[in-house]
ROSE-423363 format. One record per residue (C-alpha): residue in one letter; x, y, z. Coordinates in steps of 0.2 Angstrom, whole numbers, plus 5000, padded with zeros to 4 digits. Example, Ala and Ser with C-alpha at 12.3 -4.5 7.8 and 13.67 -1.06 7.14 Angstrom:
BEGIN
A506249785039S506849955036
***
This chain:
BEGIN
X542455885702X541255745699X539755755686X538555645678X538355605659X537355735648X535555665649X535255625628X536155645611X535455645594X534655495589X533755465605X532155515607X531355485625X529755585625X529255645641X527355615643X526755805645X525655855661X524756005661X525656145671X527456095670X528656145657X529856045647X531556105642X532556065629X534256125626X535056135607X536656165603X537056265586X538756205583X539656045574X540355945585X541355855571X541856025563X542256125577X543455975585X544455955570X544956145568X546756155563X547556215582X548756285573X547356415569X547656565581X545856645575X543856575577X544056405587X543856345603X545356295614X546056125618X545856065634X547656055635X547656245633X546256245646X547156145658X548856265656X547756445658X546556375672X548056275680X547656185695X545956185691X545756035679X547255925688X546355785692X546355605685X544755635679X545355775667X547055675662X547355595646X546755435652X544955475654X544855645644X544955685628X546455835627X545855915610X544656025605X543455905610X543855885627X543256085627X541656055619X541355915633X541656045646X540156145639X538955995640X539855965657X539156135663X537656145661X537055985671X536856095686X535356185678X534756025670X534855965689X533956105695X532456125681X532255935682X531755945701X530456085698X529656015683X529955805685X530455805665X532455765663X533155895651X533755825632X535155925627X535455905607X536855955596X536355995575X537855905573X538355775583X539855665589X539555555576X539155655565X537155635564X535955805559X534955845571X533855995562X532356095574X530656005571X529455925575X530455785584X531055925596X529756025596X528355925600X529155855617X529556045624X528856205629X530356305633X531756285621X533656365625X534456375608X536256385612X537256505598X539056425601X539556375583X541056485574X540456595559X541656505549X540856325551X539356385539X537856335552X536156415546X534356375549X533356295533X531656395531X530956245538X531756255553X531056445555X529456365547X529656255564X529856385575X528456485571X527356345573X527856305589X527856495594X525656505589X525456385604X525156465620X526356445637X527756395622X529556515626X530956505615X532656565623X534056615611X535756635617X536956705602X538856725609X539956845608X540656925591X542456985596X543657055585X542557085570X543357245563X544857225551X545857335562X547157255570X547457385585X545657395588X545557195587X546957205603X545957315612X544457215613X545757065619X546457195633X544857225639X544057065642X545857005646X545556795644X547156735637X545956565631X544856695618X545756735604X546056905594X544556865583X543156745588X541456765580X539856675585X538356635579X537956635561X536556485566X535656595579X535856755568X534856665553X533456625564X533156795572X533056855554X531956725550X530856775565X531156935564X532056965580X532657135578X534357125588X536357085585X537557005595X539057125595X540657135606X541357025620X540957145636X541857135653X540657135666X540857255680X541357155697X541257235715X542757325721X544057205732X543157035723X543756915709X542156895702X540756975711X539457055698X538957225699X537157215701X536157215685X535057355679X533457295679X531857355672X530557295680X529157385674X529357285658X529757105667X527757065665X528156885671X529156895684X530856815677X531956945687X531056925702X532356895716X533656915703X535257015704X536656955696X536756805685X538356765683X540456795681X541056775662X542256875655X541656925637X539756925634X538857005621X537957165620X536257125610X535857275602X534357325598X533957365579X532257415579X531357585582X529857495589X529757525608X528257395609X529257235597X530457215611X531157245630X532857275637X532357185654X534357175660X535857275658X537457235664X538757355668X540357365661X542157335668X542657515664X544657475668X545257425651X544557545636X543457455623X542557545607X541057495616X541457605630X542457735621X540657775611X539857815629X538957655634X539157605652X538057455650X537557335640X536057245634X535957085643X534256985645X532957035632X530957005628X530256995614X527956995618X526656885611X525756965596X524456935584X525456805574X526356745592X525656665608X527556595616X528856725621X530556775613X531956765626X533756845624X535056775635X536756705633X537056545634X538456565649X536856615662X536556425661X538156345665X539256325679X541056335671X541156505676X540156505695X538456535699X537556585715X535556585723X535356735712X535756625695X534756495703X533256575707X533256655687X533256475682X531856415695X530756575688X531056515670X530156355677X528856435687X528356615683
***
């Protein structure tokens, strides 16, 4: 495997000059860098893996010199590299439609430099992927002037805002029921408890998003394949603007969030996707009669709103886990439709 370098980092600020008709994207990741890479590894609970455990579960996959000790960092923070590695495809792919490169930014760098939402990132994009990726337990939360931010840039018209929370596994106190979320997805890298998205979760509050992220769901896959998705169950009576067009499947990942909706308002928001479940290891989930779940969501303009609310996780936008046409043309459509 071979990739180029993410295309920005906080402090560098390149603004693209806009051009009427063509989108630009920016990609903002919730997490701290500094915080999440020095997590104690001797922690079984809410941190990422090392890339040395990585390496061991995905063994050969990561065997090259490029992944060795010599060129890769083997902590935490080789993992966290990883995800910035992944998603250089879709920057790849959004770039060639729209001609403007892709920043992605951190709130908390490498070097340990704040990057909050405003105006610096908002006034160079229209679509904006906020990536939900930091542990509950690093404290991540949005100032009101971030949600102040956000709104602002919403009133605009053509503006989309895409927010990705992760999963929330193992929440309950119950140690049995804890195991039987880890026997369902069944990724020896996630541990028994592994809770996402404290950041992400503030904002929707703030914006009044009415939805949680909850679980870390198996995805159904075609019988006699690895990792072949199930189709998803689309509605496409409420896909106004054609995202799903040509869609099917997005793509294989072994724990994703169900974002359930909290809201008895039928016009505040639309489940446009659900993705069936892998109903061969039980789950709470399951055992409560869902064979779904809720997997690409809209939230309409209103009165106080011109951009969309998008709900999708942030694994529809990397590679680490595969990716097909299908993926692909959702990305083109986020570009075009």
């Amino acid at each position: 495997m071979s990739y180029p370098s993410p295309r920005a980092y906080n402090g560098i600020f390149k603004p693209r000059k806009y051009s009427s008709g063509r989108k630009r994207f920016s990609i903002y990741w919730t997490w701290s860098y500094p915080w999440e890479a020095n997590r104690d590894v001797t922690e079984l609970d809410n941190r990422f893996s090392t890339l040395t455990e990585v390496r061991r579960v995905g063994w050969p996959l990561y065997e090259s010199e490029e992944f060795s000790e010599k060129q890769f960092l083997q902590g935490i923070a080789g993992t966290l590299e990883l995800f910035h590695l992944s998603i250089v495809r879709f920057q790849q792919v959004i770039e060639s439609i729209t001609g403007y490169p892709v920043p992605d930014y951190q709130r908390i760098d490498q070097a340990g430099q704040r990057l909050p939402i405003d105006e610096r990132i908002l006034d160079d994009t229209d679509t904006l992927l906020v990536f939900g990726l930091d542990h509950v337990l690093t404290e991540q939360e949005a100032s009101q002037d971030e949600i102040d931010a956000l709104k602002q840039f919403l009133k605009k018209e053509g503006t989309c805002l895409i927010l990705g929370p992760h999963h929330d596994v193992g929440f309950c106190e119950d140690l049995s029921q804890r195991q039987l979320e880890y026997m369902h997805h069944g990724d020896p890298l996630v541990p028994r408890q592994q809770r996402f998205g404290k950041y992400t979760r503030s904002l929707m509050k703030g914006l009044g998003v009415p939805v949680e992220n909850r679980f870390g769901l198996r995805p159904a896959t075609m019988k006699g394949t690895k990792n072949q998705l199930v189709p998803l169950s689309r509605q496409l009576d409420y896909d106004k603007r054609g995202w799903l067009e040509g869609v099917s499947t997005f793509n294989f990942h072994m724990h994703l969030p169900h974002y359930a909706v909290t809201t008895d308002d039928p016009g505040l928001i639309h489940v446009l996707a659900r993705q069936p479940i892998d109903m061969t290891h039980p789950h709470p989930f399951i055992e409560a009669g869902n064979r779904e779940f809720n997997m690409f969501l809209w939230m309409p303009p209103n009165a106080e709103r011109a951009g969309d609310i998008l709900l999708a996780d942030s694994t529809i936008f990397t590679t680490l886990f595969g990716g097909d046409q299908s993926l692909e043309r959702f990305w083109r459509n986020l570009a075009t439709q």
